[in-house]
C-alpha positions as CSV (number, residue, x, y, z in Angstrom):
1,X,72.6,-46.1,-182.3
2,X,71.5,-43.1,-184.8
3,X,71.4,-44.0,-188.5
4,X,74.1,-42.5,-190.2
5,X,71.9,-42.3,-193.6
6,X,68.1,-40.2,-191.5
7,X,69.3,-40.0,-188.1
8,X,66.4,-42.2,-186.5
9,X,67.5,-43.6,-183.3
10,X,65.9,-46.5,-183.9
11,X,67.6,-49.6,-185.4
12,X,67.7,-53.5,-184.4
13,X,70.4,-55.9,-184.6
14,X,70.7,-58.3,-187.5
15,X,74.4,-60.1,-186.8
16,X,76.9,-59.8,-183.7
17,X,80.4,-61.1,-184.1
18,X,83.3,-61.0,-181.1
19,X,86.2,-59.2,-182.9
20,X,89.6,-58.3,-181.4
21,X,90.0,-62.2,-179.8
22,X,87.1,-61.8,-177.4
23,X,88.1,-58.2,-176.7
24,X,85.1,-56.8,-178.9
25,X,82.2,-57.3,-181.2
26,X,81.0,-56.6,-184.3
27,X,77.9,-55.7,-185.3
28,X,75.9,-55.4,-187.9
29,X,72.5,-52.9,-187.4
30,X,69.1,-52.2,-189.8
31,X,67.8,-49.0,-189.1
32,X,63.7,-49.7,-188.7
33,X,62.7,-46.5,-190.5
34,X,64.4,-46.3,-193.5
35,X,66.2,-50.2,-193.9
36,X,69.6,-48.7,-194.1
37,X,71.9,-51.4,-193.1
38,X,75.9,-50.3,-191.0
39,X,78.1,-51.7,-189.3
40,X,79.0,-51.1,-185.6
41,X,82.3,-52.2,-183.9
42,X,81.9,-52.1,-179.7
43,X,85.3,-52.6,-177.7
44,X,86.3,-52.3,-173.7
45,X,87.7,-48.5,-172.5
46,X,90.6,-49.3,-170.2
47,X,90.7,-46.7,-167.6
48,X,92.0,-43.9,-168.6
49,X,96.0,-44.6,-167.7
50,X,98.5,-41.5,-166.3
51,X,101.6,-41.6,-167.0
52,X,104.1,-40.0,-164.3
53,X,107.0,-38.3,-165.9
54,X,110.4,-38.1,-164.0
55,X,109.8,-34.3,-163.2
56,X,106.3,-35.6,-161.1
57,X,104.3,-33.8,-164.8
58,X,101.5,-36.6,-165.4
59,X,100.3,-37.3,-169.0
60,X,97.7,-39.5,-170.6
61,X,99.3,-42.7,-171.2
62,X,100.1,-43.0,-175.3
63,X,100.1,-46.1,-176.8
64,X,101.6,-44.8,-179.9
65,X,104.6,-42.2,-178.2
66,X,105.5,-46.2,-177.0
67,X,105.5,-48.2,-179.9
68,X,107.2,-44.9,-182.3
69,X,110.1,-45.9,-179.4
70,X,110.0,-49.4,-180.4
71,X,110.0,-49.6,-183.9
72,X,112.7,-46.9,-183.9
73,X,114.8,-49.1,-181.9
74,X,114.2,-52.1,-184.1
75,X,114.6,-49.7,-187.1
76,X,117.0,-52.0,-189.8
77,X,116.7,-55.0,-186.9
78,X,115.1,-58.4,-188.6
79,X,112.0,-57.8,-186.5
80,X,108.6,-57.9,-188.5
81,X,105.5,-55.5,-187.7
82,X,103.3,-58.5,-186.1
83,X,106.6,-59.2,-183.2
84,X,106.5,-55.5,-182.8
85,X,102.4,-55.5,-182.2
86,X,102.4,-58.5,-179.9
87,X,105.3,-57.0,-178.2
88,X,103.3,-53.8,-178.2
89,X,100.1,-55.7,-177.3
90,X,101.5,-58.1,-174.2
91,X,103.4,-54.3,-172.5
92,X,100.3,-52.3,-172.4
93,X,97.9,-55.6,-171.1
94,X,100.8,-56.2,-168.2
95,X,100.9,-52.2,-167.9
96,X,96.8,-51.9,-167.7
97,X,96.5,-55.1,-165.1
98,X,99.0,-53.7,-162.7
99,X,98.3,-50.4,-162.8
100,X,94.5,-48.8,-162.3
101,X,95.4,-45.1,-162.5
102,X,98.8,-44.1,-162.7
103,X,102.3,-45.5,-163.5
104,X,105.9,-44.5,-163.9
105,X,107.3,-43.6,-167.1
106,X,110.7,-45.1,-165.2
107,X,108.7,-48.5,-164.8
108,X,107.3,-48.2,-168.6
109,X,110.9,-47.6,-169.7
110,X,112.1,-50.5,-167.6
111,X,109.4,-53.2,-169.1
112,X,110.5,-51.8,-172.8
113,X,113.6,-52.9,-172.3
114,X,113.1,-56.0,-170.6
115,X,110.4,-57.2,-173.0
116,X,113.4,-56.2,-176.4
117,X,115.9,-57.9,-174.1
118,X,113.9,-60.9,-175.0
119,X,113.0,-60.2,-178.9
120,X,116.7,-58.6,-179.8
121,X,119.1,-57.5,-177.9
122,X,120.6,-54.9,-180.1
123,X,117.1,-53.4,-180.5
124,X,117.3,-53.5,-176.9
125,X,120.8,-51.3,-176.4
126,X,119.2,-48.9,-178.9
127,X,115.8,-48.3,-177.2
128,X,118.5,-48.1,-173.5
129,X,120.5,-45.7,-174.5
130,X,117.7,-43.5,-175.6
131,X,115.8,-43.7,-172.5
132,X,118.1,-43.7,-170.2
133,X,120.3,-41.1,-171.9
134,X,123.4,-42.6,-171.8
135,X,126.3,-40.1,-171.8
136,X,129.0,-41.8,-173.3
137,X,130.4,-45.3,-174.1
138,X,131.3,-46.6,-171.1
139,X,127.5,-45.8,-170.0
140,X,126.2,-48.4,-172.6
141,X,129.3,-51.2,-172.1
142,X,128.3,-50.8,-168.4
143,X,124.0,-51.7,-169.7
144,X,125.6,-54.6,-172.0
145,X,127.2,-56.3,-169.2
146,X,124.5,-56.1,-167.0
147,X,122.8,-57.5,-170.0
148,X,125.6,-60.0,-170.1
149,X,124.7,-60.9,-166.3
150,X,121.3,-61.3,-166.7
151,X,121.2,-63.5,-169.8
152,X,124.0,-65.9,-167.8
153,X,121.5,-66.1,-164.8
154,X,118.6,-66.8,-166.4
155,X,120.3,-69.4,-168.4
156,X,122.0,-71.0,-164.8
157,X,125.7,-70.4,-165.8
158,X,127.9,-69.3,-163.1
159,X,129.7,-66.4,-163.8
């Protein structure tokens, strides 16, 4: 690690610290030359993740495009910031395990909205009708009672 005070490549560790829940560590450095003491943070690269677009274009998977989608769907919603980050957090970790190089924005879309189904269903309706460019009304009573359908099911009441 080069000292960011003389540039000597030279430098031991004098603490290490996992940050991030496991997922990184901290660490604090001395350079040997001139006794300047900084701070380095180390922290897994996930592959590098391609997102296919519905016109077969691929694009670098962006973590923030996906959460500006989010929060705008849970804009005036009583959701806090830390249910949108672990929201955030547990769709890209499912997204990174099942996928190694590539994956559909269709099936990106589709864990969105299953995983808002679950925090708010409003929020939910909003994000839907954005991404799947509804066209009118009917479109979105349509997506509510299949909402409707699979909220009964899941709680075993016969419909």
């Amino acid at each position: 690690m080069k000292c960011p005070r003389c540039a000597c490549q030279d430098d031991k560790v004098i603490d290490s610290r996992s940050i991030k829940e496991g997922a990184g560590v901290r660490r604090r450095r001395e350079c040997t030359k001139c006794g300047y003491r900084f701070t380095t943070c180390e922290e897994i690269i996930p592959n590098e993740l391609k997102v296919v677009k519905r016109d077969g274009q691929r694009e670098n998977f962006d973590r923030e495009k996906l959460r500006s989608g989010i929060e705008k769907a849970c804009w005036k919603r009583e959701i806090t910031r830390e249910q949108i980050d672990d929201l955030l957090n547990r769709l890209v970790t499912s997204l990174e395990n099942d996928y190694d190089r590539e994956v559909s924005s269709v099936e990106i879309g589709a864990r969105a909205i299953e995983a808002l189904r679950e925090l708010d269903e409003v929020a939910c309706i909003s994000f839907a009708s954005v991404y799947k460019d509804f066209k009118n009304l009917d479109e979105i009573i349509k997506e509510i009672r299949t909402m409707n359908r699979v909220k009964k099911k899941a709680l075993g009441v016969r419909q």
